[in-house]
LOBADO-193845 format. One line per field, with one value per atom (N, C-alpha, C, O): residue number from 0; atom name; x, y, z. Coordinates in steps of 0.001 Angstrom, whole numbers. Example, Ala and Ser with C-alpha at 12.3 -4.5 7.8 and 13.67 -1.06 7.14 Angstrom:
residues 2
k = (0 / 0 / 0 / 0 / 1 / 1 / 1 / 1)
a = (N / CA / C / O / N / CA / C / O)
px = (13190 / 12300 / 13200 / 14236 / 12850 / 13670 / 12900 / 13409)
py = (-5690 / -4500 / -3300 / -3319 / -2250 / -1060 / 30 / 1138)
pz = (7800 / 7800 / 7800 / 8465 / 7080 / 7140 / 7870 / 8039)
end
This chain:
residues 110
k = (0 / 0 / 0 / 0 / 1 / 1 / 1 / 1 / 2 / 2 / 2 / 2 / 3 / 3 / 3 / 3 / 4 / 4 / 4 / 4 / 5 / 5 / 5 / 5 / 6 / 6 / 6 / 6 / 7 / 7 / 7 / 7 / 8 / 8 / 8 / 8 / 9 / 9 / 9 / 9 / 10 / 10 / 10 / 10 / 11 / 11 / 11 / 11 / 12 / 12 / 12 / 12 / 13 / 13 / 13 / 13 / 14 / 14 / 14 / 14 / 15 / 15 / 15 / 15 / 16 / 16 / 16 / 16 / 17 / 17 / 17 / 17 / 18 / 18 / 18 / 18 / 19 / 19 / 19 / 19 / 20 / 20 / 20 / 20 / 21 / 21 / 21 / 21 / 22 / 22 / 22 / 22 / 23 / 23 / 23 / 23 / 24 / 24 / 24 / 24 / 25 / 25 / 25 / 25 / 26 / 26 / 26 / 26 / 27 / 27 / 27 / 27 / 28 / 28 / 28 / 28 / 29 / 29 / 29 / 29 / 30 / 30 / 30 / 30 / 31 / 31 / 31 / 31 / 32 / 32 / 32 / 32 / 33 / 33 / 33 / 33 / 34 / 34 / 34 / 34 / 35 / 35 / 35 / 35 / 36 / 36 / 36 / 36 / 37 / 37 / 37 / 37 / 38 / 38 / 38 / 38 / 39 / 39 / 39 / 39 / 40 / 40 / 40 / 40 / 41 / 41 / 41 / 41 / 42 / 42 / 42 / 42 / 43 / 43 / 43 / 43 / 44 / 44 / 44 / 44 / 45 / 45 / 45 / 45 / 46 / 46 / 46 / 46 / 47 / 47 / 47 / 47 / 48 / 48 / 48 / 48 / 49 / 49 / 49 / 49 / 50 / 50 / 50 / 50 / 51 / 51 / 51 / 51 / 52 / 52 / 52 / 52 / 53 / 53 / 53 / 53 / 54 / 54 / 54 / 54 / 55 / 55 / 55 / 55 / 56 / 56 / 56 / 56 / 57 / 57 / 57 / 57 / 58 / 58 / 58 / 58 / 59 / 59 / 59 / 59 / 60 / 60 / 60 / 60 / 61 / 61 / 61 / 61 / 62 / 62 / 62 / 62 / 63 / 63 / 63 / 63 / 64 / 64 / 64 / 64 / 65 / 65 / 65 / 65 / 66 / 66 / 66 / 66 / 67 / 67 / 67 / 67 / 68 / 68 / 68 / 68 / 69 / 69 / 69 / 69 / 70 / 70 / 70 / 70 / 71 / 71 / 71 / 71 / 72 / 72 / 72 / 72 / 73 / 73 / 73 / 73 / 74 / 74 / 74 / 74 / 75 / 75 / 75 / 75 / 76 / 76 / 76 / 76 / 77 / 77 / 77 / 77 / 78 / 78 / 78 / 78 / 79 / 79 / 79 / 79 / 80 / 80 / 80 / 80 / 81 / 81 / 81 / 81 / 82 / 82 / 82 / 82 / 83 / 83 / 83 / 83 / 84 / 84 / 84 / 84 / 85 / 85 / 85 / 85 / 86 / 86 / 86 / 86 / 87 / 87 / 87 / 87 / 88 / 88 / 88 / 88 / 89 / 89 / 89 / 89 / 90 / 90 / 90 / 90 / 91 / 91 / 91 / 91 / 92 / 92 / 92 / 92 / 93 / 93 / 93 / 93 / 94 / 94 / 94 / 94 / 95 / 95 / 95 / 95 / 96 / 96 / 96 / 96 / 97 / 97 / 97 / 97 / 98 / 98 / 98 / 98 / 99 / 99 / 99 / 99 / 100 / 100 / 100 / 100 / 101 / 101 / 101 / 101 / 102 / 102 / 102 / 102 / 103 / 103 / 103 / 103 / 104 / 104 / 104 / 104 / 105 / 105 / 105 / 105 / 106 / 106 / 106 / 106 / 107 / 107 / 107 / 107 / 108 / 108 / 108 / 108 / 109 / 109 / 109 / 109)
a = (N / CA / C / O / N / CA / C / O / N / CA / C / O / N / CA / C / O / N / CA / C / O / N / CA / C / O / N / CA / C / O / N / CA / C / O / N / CA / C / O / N / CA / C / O / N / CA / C / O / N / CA / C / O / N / CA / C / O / N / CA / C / O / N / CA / C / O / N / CA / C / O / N / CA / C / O / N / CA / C / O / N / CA / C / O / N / CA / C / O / N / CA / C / O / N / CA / C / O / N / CA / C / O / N / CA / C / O / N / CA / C / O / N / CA / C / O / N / CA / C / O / N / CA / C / O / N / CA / C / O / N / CA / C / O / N / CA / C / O / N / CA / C / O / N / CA / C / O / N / CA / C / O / N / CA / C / O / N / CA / C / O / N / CA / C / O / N / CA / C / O / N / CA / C / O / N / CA / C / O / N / CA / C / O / N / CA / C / O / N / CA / C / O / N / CA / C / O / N / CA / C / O / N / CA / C / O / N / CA / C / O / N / CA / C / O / N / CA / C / O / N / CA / C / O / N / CA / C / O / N / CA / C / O / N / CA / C / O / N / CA / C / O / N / CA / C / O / N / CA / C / O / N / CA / C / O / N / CA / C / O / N / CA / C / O / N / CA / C / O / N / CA / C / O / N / CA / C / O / N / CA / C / O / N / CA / C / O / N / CA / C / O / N / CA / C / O / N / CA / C / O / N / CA / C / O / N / CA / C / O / N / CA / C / O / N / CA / C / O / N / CA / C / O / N / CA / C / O / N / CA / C / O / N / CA / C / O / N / CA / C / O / N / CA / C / O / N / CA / C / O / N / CA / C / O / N / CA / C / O / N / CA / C / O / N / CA / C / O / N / CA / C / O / N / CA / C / O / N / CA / C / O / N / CA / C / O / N / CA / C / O / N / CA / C / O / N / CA / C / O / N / CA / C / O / N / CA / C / O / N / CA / C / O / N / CA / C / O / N / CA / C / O / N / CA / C / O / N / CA / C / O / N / CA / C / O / N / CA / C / O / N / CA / C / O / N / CA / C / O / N / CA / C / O / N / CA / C / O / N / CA / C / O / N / CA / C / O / N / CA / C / O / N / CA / C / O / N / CA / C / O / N / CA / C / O / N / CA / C / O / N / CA / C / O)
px = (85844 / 87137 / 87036 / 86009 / 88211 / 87916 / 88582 / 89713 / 87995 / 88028 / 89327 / 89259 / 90582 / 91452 / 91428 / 92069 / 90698 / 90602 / 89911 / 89976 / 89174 / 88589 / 89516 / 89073 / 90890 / 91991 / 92074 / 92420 / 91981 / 92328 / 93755 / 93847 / 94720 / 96418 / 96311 / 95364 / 97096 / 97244 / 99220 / 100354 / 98758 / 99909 / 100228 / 99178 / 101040 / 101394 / 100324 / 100016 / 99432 / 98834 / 97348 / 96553 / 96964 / 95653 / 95462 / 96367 / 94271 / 94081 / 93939 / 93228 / 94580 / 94780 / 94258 / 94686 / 93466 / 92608 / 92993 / 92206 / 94493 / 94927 / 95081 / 94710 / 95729 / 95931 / 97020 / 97687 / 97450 / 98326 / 97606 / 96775 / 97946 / 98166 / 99428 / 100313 / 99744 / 101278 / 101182 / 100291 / 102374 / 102647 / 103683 / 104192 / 103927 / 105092 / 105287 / 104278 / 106496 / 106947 / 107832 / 108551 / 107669 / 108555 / 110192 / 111029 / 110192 / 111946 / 110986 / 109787 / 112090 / 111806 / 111096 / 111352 / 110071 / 109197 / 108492 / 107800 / 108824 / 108142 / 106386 / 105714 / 105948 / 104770 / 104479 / 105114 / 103042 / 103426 / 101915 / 101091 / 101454 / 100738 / 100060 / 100559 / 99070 / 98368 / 97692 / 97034 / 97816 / 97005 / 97024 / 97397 / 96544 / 95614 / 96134 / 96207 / 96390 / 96629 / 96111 / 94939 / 96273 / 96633 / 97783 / 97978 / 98364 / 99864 / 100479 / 100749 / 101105 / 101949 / 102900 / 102756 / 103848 / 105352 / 104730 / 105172 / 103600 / 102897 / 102480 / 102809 / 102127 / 101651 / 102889 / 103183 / 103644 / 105173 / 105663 / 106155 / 105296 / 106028 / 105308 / 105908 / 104005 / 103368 / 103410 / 102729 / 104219 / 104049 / 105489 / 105678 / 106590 / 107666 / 108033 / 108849 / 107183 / 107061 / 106116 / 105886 / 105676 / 104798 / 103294 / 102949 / 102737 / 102250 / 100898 / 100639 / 100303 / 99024 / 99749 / 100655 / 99063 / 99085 / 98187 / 96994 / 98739 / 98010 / 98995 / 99979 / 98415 / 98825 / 100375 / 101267 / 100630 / 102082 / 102993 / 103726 / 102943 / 103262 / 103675 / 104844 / 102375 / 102546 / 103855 / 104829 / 103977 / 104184 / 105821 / 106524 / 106366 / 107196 / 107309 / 108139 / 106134 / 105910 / 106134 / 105204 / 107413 / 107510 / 108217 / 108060 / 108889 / 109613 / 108474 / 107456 / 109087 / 107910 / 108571 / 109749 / 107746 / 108464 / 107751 / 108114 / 106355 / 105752 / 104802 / 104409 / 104464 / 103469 / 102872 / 103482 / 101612 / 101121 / 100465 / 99774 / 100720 / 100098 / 98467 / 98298 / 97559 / 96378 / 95823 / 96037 / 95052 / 94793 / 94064 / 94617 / 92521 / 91561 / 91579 / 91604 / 91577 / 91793 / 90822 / 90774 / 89613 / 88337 / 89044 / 88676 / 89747 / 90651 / 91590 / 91107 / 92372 / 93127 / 92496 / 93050 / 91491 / 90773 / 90166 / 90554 / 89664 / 89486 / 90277 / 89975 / 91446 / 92919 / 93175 / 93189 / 93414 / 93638 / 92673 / 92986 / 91204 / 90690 / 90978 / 91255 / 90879 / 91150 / 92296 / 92152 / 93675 / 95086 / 94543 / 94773 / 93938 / 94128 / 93430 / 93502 / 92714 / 91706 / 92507 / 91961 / 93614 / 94772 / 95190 / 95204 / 95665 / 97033 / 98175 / 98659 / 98603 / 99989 / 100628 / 100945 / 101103 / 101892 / 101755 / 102679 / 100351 / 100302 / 101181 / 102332 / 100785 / 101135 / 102939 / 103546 / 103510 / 105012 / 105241 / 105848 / 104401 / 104945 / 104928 / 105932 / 103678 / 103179 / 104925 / 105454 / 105514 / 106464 / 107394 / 107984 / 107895 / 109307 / 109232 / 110202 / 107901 / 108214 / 108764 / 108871 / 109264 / 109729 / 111079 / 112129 / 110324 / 111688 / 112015 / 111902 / 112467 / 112892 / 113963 / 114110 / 114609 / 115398 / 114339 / 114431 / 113367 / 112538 / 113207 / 113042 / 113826 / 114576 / 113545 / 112628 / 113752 / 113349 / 113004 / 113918 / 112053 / 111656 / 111132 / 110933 / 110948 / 110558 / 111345 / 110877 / 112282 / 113207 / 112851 / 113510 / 111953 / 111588 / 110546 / 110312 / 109831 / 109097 / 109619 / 108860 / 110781 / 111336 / 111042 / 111400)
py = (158609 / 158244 / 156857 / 156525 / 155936 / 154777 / 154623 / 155096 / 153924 / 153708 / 152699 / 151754 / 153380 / 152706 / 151509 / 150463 / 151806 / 150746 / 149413 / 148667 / 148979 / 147868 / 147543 / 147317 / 147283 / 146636 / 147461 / 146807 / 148555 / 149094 / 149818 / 150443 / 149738 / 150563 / 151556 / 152085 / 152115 / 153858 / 154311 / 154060 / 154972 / 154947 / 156801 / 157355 / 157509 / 159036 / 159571 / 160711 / 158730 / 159379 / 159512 / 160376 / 158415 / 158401 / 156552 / 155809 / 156173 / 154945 / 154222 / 154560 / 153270 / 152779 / 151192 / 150424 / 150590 / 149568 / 148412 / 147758 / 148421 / 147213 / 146319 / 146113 / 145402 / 143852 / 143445 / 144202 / 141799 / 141523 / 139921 / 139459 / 139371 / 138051 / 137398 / 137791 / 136353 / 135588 / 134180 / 133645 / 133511 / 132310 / 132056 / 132962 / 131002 / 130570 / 129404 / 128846 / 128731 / 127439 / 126758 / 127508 / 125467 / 124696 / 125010 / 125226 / 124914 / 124381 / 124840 / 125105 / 124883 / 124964 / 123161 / 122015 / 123912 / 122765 / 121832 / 120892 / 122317 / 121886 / 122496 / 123317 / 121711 / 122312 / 123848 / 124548 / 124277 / 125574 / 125986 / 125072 / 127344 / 128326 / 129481 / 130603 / 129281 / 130784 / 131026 / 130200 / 132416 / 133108 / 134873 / 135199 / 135779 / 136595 / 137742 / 137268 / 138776 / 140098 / 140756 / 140462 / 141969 / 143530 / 144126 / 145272 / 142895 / 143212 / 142612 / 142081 / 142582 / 141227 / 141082 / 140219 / 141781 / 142269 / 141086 / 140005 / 141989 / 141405 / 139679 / 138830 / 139430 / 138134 / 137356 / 136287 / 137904 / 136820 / 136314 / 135245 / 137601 / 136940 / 136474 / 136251 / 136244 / 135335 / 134148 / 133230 / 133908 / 132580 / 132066 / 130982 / 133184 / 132665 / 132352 / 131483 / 133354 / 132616 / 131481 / 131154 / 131031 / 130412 / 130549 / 129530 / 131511 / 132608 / 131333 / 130690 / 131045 / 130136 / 128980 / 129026 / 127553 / 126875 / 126232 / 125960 / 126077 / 126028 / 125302 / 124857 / 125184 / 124083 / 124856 / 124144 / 125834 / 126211 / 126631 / 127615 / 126022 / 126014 / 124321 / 123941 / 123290 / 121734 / 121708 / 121053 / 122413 / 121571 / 122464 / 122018 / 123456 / 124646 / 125050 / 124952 / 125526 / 126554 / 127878 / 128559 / 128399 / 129648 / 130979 / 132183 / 130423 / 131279 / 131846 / 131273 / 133527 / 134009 / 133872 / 134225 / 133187 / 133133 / 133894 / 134307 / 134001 / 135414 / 135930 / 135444 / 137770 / 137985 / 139170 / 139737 / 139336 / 140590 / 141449 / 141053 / 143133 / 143770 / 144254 / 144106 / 144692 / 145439 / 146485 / 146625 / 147119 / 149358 / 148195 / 147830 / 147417 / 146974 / 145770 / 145005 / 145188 / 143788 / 143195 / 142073 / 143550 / 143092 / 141981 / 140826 / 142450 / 142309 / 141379 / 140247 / 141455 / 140823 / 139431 / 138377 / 139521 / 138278 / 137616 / 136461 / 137908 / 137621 / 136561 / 135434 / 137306 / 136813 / 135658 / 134625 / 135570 / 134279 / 133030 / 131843 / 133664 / 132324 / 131726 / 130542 / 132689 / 132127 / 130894 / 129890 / 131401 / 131075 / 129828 / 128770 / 129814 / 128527 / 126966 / 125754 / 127933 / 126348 / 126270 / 125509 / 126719 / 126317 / 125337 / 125139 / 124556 / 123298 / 123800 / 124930 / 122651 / 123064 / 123503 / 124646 / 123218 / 123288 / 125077 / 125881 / 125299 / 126952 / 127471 / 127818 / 127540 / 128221 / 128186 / 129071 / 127264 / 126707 / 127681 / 128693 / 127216 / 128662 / 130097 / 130790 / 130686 / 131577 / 132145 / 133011 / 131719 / 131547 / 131481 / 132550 / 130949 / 130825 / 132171 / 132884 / 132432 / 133682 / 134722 / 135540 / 134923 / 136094 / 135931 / 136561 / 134412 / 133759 / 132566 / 131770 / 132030 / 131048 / 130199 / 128977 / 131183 / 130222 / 129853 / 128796 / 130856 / 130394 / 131049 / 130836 / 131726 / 132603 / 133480 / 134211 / 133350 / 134083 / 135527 / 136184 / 135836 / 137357 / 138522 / 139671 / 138148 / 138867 / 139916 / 140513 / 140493 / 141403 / 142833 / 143869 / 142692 / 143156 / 144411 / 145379 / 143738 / 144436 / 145983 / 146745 / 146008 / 146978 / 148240 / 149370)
pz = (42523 / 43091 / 43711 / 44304 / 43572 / 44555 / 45500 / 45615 / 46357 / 48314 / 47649 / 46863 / 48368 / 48369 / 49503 / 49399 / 50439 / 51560 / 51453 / 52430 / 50244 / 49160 / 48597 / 47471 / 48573 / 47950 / 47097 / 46114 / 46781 / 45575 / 45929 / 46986 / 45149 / 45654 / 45623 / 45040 / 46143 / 46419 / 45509 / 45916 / 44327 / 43534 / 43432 / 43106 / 43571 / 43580 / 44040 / 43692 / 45052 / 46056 / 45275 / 45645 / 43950 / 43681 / 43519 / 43137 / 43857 / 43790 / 42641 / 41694 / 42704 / 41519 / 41243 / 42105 / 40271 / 40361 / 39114 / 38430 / 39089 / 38288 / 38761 / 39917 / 37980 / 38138 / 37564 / 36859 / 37860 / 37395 / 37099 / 37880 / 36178 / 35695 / 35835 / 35076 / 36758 / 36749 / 37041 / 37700 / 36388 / 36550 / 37597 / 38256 / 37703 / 38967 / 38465 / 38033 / 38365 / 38012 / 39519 / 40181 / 39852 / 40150 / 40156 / 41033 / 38650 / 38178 / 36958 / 37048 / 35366 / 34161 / 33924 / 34293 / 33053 / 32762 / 33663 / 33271 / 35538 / 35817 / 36345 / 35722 / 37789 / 37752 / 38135 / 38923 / 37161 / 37129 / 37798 / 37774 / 38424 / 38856 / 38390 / 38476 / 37955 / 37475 / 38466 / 39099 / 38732 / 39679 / 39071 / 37944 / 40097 / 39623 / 40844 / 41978 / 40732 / 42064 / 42244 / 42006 / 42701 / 41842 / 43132 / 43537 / 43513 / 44107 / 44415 / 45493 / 42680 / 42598 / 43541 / 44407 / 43521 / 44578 / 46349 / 46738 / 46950 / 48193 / 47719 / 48547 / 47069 / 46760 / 46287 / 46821 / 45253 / 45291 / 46893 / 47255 / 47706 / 48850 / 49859 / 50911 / 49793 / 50652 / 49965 / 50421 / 48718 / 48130 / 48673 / 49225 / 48374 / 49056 / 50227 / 50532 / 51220 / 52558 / 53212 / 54377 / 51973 / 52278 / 53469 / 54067 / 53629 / 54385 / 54051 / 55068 / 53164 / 53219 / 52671 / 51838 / 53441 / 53270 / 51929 / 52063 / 50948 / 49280 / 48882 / 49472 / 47194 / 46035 / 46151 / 46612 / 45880 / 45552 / 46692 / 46596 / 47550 / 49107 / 49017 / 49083 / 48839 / 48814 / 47621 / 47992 / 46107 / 45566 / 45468 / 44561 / 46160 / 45966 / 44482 / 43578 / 44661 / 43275 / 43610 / 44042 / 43446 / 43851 / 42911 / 43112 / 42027 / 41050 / 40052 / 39666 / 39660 / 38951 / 37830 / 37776 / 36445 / 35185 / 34167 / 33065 / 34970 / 33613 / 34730 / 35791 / 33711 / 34139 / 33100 / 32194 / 33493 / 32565 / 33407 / 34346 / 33002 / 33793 / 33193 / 31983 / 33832 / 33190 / 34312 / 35516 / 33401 / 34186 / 35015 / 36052 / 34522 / 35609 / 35991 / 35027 / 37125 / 37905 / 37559 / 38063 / 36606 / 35738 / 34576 / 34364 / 34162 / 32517 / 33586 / 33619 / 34167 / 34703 / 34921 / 34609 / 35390 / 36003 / 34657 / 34480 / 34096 / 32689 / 31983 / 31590 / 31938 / 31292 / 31983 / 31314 / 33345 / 34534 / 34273 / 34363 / 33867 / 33619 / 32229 / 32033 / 31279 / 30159 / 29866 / 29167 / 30777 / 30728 / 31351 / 30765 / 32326 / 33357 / 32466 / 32671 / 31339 / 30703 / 29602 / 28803 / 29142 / 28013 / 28873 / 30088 / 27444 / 27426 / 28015 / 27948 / 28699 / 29109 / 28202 / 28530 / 27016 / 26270 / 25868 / 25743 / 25740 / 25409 / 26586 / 26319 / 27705 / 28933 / 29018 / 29621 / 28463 / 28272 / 27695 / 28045 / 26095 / 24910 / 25518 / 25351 / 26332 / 26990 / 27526 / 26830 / 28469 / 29309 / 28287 / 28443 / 27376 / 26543 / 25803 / 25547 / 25483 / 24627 / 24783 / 23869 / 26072 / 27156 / 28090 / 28218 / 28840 / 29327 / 28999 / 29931 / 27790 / 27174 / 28440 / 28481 / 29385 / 30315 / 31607 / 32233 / 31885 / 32726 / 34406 / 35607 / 33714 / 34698 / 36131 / 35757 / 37406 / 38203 / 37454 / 36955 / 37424 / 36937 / 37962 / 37568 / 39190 / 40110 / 40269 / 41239 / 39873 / 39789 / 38654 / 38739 / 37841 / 37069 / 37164 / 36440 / 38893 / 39274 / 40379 / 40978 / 40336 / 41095 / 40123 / 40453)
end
């Protein structure tokens, strides 16, 4: 069983040890954010409140325009580095393929 008290979530009352992969954009096309969770919902909004002082705080990188979920925050983290050493231009495509308007998506997660 895992110690939910090691960051791991507590989901219908068993712990649960996923992740999330997400981007954050500026504005469409502008500068964008990969980072890494396993709670996304809590982390959108320390970005929106700006809660740490960081790159997407300096540059208001705050809108979520993609994300992917995975069972282990292993795979998750995986995925984050991979994404982060692509071309911009992949990470664009990455993002259009889903939200071609680049639309706030944080809503998705309810």
């Amino acid at each position: 069983m895992l110690d939910c008290a090691k960051g791991n979530k507590q989901f219908s009352g068993q712990c649960v040890r996923g992740g999330y992969v997400y981007i954050l954009a500026s504005r469409k096309n502008g500068t964008l954010y990969v980072g890494v969770t396993s709670d996304l919902a809590r982390r959108l909004q320390e970005h929106q409140l700006e809660i740490h002082q960081s790159f997407t705080s300096r540059y208001g990188v705050k809108t979520l325009v993609w994300f992917e979920q995975f069972e282990e925050i292993s795979r998750a983290i995986v995925r984050e580095k991979t994404i982060k050493k692509w071309r911009r231009a992949w990470k664009i495509n990455l993002i259009e393929a889903t939200n071609p308007e680049w639309a706030d998506i944080s809503h998705w997660l309810l």
